[in-house]
C-alpha positions in Angstrom: 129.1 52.8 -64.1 131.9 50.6 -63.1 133.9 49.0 -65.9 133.4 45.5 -63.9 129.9 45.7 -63.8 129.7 44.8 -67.7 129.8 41.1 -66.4 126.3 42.0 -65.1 125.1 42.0 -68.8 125.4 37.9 -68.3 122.1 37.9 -66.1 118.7 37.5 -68.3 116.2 39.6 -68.4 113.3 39.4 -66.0 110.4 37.8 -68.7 108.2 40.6 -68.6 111.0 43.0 -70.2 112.0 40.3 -72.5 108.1 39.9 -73.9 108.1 44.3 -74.6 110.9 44.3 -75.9 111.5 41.9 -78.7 107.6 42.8 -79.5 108.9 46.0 -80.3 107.1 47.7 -77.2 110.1 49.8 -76.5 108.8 52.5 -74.4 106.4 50.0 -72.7 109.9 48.0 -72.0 111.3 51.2 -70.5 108.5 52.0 -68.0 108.1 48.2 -66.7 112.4 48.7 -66.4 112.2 52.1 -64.7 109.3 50.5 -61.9 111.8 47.7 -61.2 114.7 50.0 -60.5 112.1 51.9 -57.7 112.5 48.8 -55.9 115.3 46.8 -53.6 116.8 44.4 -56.2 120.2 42.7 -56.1 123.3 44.2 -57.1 123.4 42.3 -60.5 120.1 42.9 -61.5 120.3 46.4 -61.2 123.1 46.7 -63.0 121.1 44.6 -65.8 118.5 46.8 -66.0 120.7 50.0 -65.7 122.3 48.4 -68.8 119.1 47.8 -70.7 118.1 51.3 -70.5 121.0 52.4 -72.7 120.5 49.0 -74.8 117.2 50.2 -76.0 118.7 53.4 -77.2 121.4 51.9 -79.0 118.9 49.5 -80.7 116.7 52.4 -81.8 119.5 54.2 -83.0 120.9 51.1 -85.3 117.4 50.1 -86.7 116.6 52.8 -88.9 115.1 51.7 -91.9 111.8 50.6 -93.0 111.1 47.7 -95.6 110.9 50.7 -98.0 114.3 52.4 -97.5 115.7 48.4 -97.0 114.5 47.8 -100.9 116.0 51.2 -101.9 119.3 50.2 -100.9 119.7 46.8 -102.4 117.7 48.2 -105.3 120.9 50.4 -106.3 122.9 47.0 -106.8 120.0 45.0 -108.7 117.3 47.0 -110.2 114.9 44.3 -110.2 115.2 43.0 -107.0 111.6 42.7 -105.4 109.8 43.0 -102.1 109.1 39.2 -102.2 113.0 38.5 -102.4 113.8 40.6 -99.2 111.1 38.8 -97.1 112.8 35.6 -97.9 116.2 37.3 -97.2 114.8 37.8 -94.2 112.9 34.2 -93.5 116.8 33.1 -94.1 118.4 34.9 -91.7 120.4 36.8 -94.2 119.3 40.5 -93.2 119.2 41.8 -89.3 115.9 43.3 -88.6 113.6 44.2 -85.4 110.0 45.1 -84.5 109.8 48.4 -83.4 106.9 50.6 -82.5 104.5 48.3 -84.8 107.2 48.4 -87.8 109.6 45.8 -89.0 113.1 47.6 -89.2 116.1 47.0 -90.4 119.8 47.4 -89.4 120.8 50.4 -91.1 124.0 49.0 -91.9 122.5 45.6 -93.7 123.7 45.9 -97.3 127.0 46.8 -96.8 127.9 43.2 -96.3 124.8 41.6 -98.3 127.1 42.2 -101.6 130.6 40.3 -99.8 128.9 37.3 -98.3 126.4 35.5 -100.6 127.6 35.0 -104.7 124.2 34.6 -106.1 123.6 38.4 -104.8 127.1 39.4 -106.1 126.6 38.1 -109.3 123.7 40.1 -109.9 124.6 43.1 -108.7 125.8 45.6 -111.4 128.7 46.4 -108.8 129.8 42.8 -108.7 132.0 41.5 -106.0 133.9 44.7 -106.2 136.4 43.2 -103.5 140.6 42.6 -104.7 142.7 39.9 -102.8 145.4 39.8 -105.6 148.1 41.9 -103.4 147.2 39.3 -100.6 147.3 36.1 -102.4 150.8 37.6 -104.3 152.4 37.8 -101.4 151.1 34.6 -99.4 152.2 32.8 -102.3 155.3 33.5 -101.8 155.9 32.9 -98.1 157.5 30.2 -97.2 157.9 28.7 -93.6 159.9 30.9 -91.0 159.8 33.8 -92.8 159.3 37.3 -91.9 157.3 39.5 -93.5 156.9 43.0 -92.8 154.7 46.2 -93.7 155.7 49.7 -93.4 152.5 51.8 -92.3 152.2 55.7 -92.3 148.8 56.7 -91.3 147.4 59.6 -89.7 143.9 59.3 -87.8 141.4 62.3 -87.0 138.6 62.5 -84.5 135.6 65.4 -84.8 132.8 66.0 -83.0 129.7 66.4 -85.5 128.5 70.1 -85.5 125.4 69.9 -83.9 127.5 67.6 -80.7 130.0 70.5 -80.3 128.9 72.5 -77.1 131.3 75.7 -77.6 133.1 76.3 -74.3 132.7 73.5 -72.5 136.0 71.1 -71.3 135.9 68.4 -73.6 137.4 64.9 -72.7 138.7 63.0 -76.1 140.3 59.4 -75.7 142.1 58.3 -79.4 143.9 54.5 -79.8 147.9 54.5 -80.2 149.4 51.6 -81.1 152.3 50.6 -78.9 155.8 49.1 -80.0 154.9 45.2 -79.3 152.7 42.5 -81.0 154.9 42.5 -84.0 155.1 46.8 -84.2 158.7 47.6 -84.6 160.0 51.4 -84.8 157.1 52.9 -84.4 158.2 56.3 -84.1 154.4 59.3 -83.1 154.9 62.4 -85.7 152.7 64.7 -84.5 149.7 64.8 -82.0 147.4 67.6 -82.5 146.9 69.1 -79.7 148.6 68.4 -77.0 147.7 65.3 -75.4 147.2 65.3 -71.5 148.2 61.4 -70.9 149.8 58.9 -73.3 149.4 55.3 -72.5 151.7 53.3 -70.3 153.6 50.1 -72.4 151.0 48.0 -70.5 147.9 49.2 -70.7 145.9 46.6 -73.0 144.0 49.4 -74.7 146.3 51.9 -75.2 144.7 56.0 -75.6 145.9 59.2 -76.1 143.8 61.5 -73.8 143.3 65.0 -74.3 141.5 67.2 -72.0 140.4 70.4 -74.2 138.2 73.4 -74.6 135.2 72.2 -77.2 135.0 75.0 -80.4 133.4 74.3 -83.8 136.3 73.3 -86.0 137.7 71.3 -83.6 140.0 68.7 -85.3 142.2 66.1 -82.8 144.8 63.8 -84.7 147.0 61.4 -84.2 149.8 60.8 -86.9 152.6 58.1 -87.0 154.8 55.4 -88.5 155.6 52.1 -87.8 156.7 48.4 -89.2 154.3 45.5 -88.6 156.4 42.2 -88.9 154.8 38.9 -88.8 156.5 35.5 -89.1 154.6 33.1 -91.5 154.1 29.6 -90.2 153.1 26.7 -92.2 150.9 25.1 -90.1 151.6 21.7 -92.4 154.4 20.9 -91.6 154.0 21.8 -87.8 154.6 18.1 -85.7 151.5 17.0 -84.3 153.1 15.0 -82.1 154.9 17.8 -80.0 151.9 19.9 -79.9 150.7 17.6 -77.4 153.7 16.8 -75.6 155.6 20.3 -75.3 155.1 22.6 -72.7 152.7 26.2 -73.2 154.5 29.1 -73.2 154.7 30.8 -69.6 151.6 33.1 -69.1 149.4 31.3 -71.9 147.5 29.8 -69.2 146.0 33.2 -67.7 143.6 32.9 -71.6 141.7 30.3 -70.6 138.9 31.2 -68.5 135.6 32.6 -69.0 135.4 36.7 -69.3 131.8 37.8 -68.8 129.6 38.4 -70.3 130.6 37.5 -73.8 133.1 34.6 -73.1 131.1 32.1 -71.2 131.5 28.7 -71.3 127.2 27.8 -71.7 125.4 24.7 -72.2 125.3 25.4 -75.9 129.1 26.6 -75.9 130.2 23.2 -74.4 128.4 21.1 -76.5 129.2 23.3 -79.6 132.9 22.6 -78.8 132.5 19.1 -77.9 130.7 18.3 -80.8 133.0 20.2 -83.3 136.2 18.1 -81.8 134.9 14.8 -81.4 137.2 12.5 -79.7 140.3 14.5 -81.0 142.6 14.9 -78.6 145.9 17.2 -80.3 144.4 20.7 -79.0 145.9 22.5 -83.0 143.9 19.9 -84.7 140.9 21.0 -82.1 141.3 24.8 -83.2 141.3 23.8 -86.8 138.3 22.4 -86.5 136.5 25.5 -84.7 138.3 27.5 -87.0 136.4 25.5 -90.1 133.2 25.6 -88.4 133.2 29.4 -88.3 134.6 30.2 -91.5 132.4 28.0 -93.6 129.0 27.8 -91.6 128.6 31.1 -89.8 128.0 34.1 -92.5 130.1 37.1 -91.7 127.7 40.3 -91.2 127.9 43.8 -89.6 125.9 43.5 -86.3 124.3 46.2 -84.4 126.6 47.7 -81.7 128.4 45.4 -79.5 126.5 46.5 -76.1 123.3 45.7 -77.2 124.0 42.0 -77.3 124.2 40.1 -74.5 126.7 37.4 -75.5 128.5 37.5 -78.3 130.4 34.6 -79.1 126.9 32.6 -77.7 125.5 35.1 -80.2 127.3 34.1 -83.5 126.9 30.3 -82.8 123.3 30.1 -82.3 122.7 32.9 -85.1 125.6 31.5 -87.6 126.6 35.1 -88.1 128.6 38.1 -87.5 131.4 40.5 -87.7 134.8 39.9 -87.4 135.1 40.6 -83.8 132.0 38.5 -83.1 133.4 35.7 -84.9 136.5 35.7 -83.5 135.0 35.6 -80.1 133.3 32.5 -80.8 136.7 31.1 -81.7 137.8 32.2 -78.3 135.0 30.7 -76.4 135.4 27.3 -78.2 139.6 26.9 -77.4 138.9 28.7 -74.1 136.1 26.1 -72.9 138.4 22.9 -74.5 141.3 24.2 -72.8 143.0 25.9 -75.4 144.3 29.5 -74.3 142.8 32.1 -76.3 142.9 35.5 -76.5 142.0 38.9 -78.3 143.7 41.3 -80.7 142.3 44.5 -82.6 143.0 47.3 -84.1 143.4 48.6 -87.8 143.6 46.9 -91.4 146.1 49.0 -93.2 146.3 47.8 -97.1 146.9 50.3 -99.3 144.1 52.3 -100.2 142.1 50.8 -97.4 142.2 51.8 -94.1 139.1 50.6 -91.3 138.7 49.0 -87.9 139.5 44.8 -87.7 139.3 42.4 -84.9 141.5 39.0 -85.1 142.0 36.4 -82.3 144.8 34.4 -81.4 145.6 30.8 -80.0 148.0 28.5 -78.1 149.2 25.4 -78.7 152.3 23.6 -77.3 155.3 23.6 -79.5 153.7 26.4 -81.7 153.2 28.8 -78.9 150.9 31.9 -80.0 149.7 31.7 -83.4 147.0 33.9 -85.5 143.5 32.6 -86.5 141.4 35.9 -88.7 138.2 34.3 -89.1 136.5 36.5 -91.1 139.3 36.8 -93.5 139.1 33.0 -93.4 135.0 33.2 -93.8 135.5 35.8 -96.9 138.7 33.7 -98.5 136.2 30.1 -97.9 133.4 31.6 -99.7 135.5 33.1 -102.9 137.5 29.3 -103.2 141.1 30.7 -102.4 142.0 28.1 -100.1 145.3 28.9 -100.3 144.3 32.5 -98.4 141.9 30.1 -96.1 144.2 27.9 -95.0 146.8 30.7 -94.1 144.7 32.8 -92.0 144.5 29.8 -89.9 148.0 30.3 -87.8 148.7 33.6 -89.8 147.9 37.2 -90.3 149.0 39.4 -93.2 151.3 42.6 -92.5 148.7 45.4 -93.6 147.2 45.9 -90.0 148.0 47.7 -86.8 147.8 46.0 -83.8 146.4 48.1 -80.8 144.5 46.5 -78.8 146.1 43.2 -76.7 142.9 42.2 -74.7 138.9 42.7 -74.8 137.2 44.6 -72.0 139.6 46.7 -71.1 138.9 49.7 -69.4 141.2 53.1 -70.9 143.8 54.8 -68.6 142.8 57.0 -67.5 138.9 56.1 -67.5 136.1 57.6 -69.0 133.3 58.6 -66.8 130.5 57.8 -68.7 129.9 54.4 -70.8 131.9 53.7 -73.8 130.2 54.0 -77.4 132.0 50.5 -77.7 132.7 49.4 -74.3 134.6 46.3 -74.9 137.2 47.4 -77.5 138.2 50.7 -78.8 139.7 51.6 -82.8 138.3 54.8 -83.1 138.3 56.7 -80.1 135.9 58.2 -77.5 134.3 61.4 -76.6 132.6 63.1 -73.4 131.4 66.2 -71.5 131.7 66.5 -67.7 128.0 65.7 -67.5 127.4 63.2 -70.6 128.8 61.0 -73.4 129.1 60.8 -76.7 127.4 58.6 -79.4 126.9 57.2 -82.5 126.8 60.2 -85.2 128.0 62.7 -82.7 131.8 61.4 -83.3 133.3 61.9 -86.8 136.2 59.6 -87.6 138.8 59.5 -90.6 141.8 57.9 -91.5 144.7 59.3 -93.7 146.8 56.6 -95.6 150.4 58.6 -96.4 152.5 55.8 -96.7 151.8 51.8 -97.2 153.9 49.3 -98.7 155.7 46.1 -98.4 158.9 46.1 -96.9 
């Protein structure tokens, strides 16, 4: 598969695939897939197909539970929660399910945000809202405009192959993400990788790997462990002056974020109107942004989603379904300054706070006279939906210091590439795993973070 053939996933479905599979038909889906491939189709369409083989194992794989297991789960927050009170969850949009095979299933991943999202569920859970913002909002409060901030991280970061994945003897191929020293990374200084690494990424390459090339044993442990400082400049986007963020110049290369990147940037019928509608007859492109930046963080519900390649458009995806992760939302973002000619871009790669280390996805904007600034929409989303405005309003133009940026652009391919398809094939936090003759997937890959050293600066 060619990493450029991803745009392919832009081209619907022929109808009859469509009709087996959201029925649930999944095998019926295959076979009516697998008799269009014996025949002479265009590129794109092949490549479509091709795509939606692997799309129906990846939806199998993430809808694992039945409306029993579902009730189990959210059962070990409130005791009394009922069977009737998950169907309406579901008439609401508030839990990701399927037909599959006859069954309703769910996403097996559905209650880990159920409990962060919606207060009436919080406040009866016996867990409560077990989330803590008071490091954040100590050290937002005291910002104040032009000021640098900075976090010192120490983290090391392991990749495993689960038992039954490890194939003794055979050459195993292992990509793991490094940050690099840019996007606010300073002195980042690599302690130890275990073992040795074959490549180490070039300064350019947008999603940056160590590659190792090794024999695959049981046991088998590959780690990456380093230090850095991640220094971000707070901007007060109060007292910025409107007036020159219509009549300054971008900043040179700004303008290379503005187009479409298929499949899940695309600038649709719904996408333009979306924008249009949300800016009205403003015309100062920060005042634009602010407003896409309120629709998602206050309308769309932030949600884990079922893998990335098994939807077809994602930012499309998270305005017509008013939900999803942080990656997904701030794709939407993207989309809506991209399609009203505000550049746009991507940036991923680790929340670091202490005592918290996991994968996060941010996006960032341009505006004359500002330049680059930050916009973390599910930050925003979760900040909106607790009241701390304050936190709101300053992840629109800011991010905190407790993250590691890695990852500079979305669908990327790594360097150098894999052979088979990527468990994520758009962005990369974790790290990837392959034989000569197949991937790597899902439960087969084990990851875990080690937090040695995080504190303010």
């Amino acid at each position: 598969m060619k990493y450029d053939d991803l745009r392919h996933l832009a081209v619907p479905l022929p109808e009859d695939v469509m009709k087996e599979k959201w029925s649930g038909n999944f095998e019926r889906a295959r076979a009516v897939v697998k008799d269009r491939l014996q025949g002479r189709l265009p590129h794109s369409m092949r490549c479509r197909l091709e795509f939606e083989l692997m799309n129906l194992d990846n939806l199998e794989s993430c809808y694992t539970l039945t409306k029993e297991d579902a009730l189990t789960q959210v059962r070990e927050h409130i005791l009394d929660f009922t069977a009737e009170e998950l169907d309406q969850l579901k008439l609401e949009g508030k839990i990701d399910w399927i037909y599959l095979n006859g069954k309703t299933m769910y996403l097996d991943s559905f209650c880990a945000t159920l409990f962060k999202v919606y207060p009436d569920l919080w406040k009866r859970s016996r867990k409560g809202d077990a989330s803590d913002y008071s490091m954040l909002d100590g050290l937002i409060s005291g910002l104040s405009d032009g000021q640098d901030v900075s976090c010192h991280i120490h983290l090391k970061q392991e990749l495993s192959l689960a038992p039954e994945a490890v194939e003794e003897g055979r050459k195993l191929y292992v990509h793991m993400p490094i940050p690099l020293e840019r996007n606010g990374v300073r002195n980042l200084k690599v302690v130890d990788i275990t073992p040795s690494p074959k490549y180490v990424a070039a300064d350019d390459i947008a999603q940056p790997t160590v590659y190792f090339e090794e024999t695959a044993r049981k046991g088998q442990v590959f780690s990456i462990e380093y230090s850095l400082d991640h220094v971000v400049k707070y901007r007060d986007m109060s007292k910025v002056d409107l007036k020159k963020t219509v009549s300054a110049e971008l900043p040179e290369g700004a303008m290379q974020f503005l187009g479409e990147c298929l499949p899940h940037v695309q600038f649709t019928p719904y996408i333009r109107a979306l924008a249009g509608e949300l800016a009205g007859e403003e015309a100062n492109p920060l005042l634009k942004a602010r407003a896409f930046y309120d629709f998602i963080t206050t309308r769309t519900d932030y949600r884990f989603v079922r893998d990335y390649a098994c939807i077809e458009n994602l930012a499309e995806y998270c305005a017509l379904n008013m939900k999803g992760d942080c990656g997904v939302q701030a794709l939407l973002f993207i989309a809506l300054c991209r399609v009203s000619g505000i550049p746009a871009k991507w940036e991923s790669g680790l929340d670091a706070k202490p005592g918290d280390a996991g994968e996060h996805d941010w996006a960032m904007f341009c505006v004359p006279s500002v330049g680059w600034a930050y916009a973390d929409l599910s930050y925003g989303a979760s900040s909106y939906i607790r009241g701390a405005y304050e936190r709101w309003n300053f992840y629109f133009g800011n991010i905190d210091p407790f993250r590691i940026p890695i990852n500079s652009d979305f669908q990327k391919d790594f360097s150098p590439p894999k052979k088979f398809r990527r468990l994520d094939p758009f962005d990369n936090q974790c790290g990837e795993a392959e034989y000569d003759d197949h991937g790597l997937y899902g439960k087969d890959i084990v990851y875990k973070y080690h937090e040695i050293d995080f504190h303010v600066k």
